[in-house]
C-alpha positions in Angstrom: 0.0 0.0 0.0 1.0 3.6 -0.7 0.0 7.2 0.8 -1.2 10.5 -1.3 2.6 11.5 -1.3 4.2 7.9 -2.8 1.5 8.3 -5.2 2.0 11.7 -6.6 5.9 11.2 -6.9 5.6 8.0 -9.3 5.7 8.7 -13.2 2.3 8.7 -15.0 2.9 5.4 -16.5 2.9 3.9 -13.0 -0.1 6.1 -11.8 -1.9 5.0 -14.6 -1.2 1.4 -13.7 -2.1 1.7 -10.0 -5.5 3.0 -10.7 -6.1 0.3 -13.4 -5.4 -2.4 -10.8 -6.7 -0.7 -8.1 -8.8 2.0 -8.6 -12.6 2.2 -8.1 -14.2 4.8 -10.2 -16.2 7.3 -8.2 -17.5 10.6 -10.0 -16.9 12.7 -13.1 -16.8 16.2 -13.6 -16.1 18.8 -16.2 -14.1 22.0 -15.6 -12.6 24.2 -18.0 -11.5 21.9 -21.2 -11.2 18.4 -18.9 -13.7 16.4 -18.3 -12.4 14.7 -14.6 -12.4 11.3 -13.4 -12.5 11.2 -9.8 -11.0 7.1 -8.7 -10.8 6.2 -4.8 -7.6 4.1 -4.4 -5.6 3.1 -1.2 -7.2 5.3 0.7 -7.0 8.6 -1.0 -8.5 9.9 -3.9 -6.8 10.6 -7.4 -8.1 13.0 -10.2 -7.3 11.8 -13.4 -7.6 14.9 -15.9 -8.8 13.7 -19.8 -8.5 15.9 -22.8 -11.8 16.3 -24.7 -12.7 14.5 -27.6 -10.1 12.0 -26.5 -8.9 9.0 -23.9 -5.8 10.9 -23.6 -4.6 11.9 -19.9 -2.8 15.7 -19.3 -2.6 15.0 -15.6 -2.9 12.7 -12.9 -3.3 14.3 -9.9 -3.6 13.1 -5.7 -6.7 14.6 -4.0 -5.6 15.9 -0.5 -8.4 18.5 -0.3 -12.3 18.2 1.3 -12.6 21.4 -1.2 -12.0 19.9 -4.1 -13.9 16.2 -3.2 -17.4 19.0 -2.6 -17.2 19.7 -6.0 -18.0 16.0 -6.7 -21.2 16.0 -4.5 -24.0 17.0 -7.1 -22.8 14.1 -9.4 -23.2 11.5 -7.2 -26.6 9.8 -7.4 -28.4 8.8 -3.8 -31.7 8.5 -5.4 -31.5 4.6 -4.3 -30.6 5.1 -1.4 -33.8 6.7 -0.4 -36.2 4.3 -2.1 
C-alpha cells in the first residue's frame, strides 16, 4: 500500500497502472476543457484529468483537499438510497 505522497511522486505510466489495478471509479466532472475522473484508491483519492474528444490523460493528480472532493457531490446519485 502507498500514501497520497508515494503516489504523486511515481511517473504517469505507473499512476496510470495503480489505478487500473486498483482503482474504483467514483464521479466525473467537467471544468474548464477536462472532463475529470475522480478514482478512490488506497485510501485517498486521485483526479485523473482527460482531454476532450479524446482518452488521452494531461494529468494525474492526488486529491488531498475536502474542497476539491465538494465539488464532486452534485454528481453523485443517492436517489436509491432513499427508495
Amino acid at each position: 500500500m502507498i500514501t497520497a505522497l508515494d503516489f504523486q511522486n511515481l511517473t504517469e505510466d505507473l499512476k496510470s497502472y495503480v489505478l487500473l489495478n486498483n482503482g474504483h471509479h467514483v464521479a466525473e466532472r467537467n471544468y474548464s476543457i477536462y472532463s475529470i475522473q475522480l478514482y478512490a484508491v488506497y485510501g485517498f483519492y486521485v483526479e485523473v484529468y482527460y482531454l476532450p474528444g479524446s482518452d488521452e490523460i494531461d494529468q494525474i493528480l492526488a486529491v488531498n483537499s475536502d474542497e476539491v472532493l465538494e465539488l464532486y457531490l452534485e454528481c453523485i446519485d443517492i436517489t436509491d438510497i432513499y427508495m
